[in-house]
N, C-alpha and C positions, 0 to 999 in steps of 0.2 A: 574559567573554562566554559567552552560553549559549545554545541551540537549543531553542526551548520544542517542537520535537516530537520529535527521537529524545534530547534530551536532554544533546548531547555540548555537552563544555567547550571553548572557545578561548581562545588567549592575547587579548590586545590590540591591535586595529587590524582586526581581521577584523570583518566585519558579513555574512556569509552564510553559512550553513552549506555544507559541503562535500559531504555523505552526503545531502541531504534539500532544498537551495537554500530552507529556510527564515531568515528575518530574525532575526540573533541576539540577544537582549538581553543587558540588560547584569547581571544577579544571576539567581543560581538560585531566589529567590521568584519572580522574573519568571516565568523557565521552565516552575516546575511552578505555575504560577495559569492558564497553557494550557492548557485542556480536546482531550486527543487522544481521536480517533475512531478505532475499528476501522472501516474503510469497505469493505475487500474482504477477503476468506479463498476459496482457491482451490488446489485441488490440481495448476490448468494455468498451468504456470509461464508458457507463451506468453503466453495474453490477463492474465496478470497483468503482465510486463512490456510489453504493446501498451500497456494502459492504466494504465503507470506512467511513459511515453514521454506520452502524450497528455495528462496533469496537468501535467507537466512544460514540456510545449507552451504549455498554457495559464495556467502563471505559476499553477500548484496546489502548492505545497510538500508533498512526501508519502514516508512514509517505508516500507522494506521487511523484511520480515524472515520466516526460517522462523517457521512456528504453537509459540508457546509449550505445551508440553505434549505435542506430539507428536512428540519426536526421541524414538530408542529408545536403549538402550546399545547400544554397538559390534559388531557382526552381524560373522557369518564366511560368505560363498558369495554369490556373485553373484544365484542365486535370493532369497536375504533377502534383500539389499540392492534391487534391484528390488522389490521387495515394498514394504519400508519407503518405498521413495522414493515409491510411489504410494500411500500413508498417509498422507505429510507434509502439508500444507496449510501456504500461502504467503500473508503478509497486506500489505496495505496501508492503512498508518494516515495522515490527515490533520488537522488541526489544524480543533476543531468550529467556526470562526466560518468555514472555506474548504467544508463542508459541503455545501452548493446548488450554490456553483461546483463542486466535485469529480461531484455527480451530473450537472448537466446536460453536463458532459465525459466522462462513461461512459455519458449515452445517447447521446450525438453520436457517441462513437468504435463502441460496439456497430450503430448503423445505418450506419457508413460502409463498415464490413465488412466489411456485405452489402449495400452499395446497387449493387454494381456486377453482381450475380449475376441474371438475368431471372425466376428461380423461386425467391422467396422462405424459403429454408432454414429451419428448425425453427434457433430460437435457442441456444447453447450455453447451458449452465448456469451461472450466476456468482451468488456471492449480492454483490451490491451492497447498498453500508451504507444504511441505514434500511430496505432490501426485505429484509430476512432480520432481522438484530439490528446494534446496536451498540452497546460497550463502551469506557467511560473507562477509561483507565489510569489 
């Protein structure tokens, strides 16, 4: 058994991934004939988690991880290390046929935000997938 989007192996008898609550199959051609979508990269770990909670919600199977490429080698002083941590960029990948449903769940959750606020705040910055780029792994 296998998790066509982060990939990971399971024994026998399992049908959901653990890391990602996507539907396992059953061979790794399966797996990887799954087209994964980069759908968010974000350096704020919060609305990255909001709307990794809100996929989630919505029966979106979607997986997380630091931005490939941008960890550094091992830093000495708290000034690096803060440094680096606001360098890093945090992605979230979904699997391309849940694509539509994953946007119209990042705009539902980005207007619920602020629906409760009377003077409509200047949006944060997030690039959501297909408004900026996205990439198959």
């Amino acid at each position: 058994m296998h998790c066509p989007l982060c990939k990971a192996q399971y024994k026998a008898g399992y049908d959901l991934c653990g890391d990602c609550d996507a539907d396992l199959v059953f061979t790794k051609e399966q797996a990887d004939a799954e087209d994964v979508v980069l759908f968010l990269e974000s350096a704020n770990l919060t609305d990255l988690g909001e709307l990794a909670d809100a996929l989630k919600e919505a029966s979106v199977p979607n997986y997380s991880r630091l931005g490939a490429g941008k960890a550094k080698d091992p830093l000495v002083g708290l000034f690096t290390l803060a440094k680096a941590a606001k360098e890093q960029s945090w992605q979230i990948f979904v699997l391309e046929s849940d694509l539509d449903k994953a946007r119209q769940v990042a705009s539902a959750a980005r207007f619920q935000k602020f629906s409760s606020i009377s003077a409509f705040p200047r949006l944060p910055q997030m690039n959501l997938g297909g408004l900026i780029s996205e990439r198959h792994l």
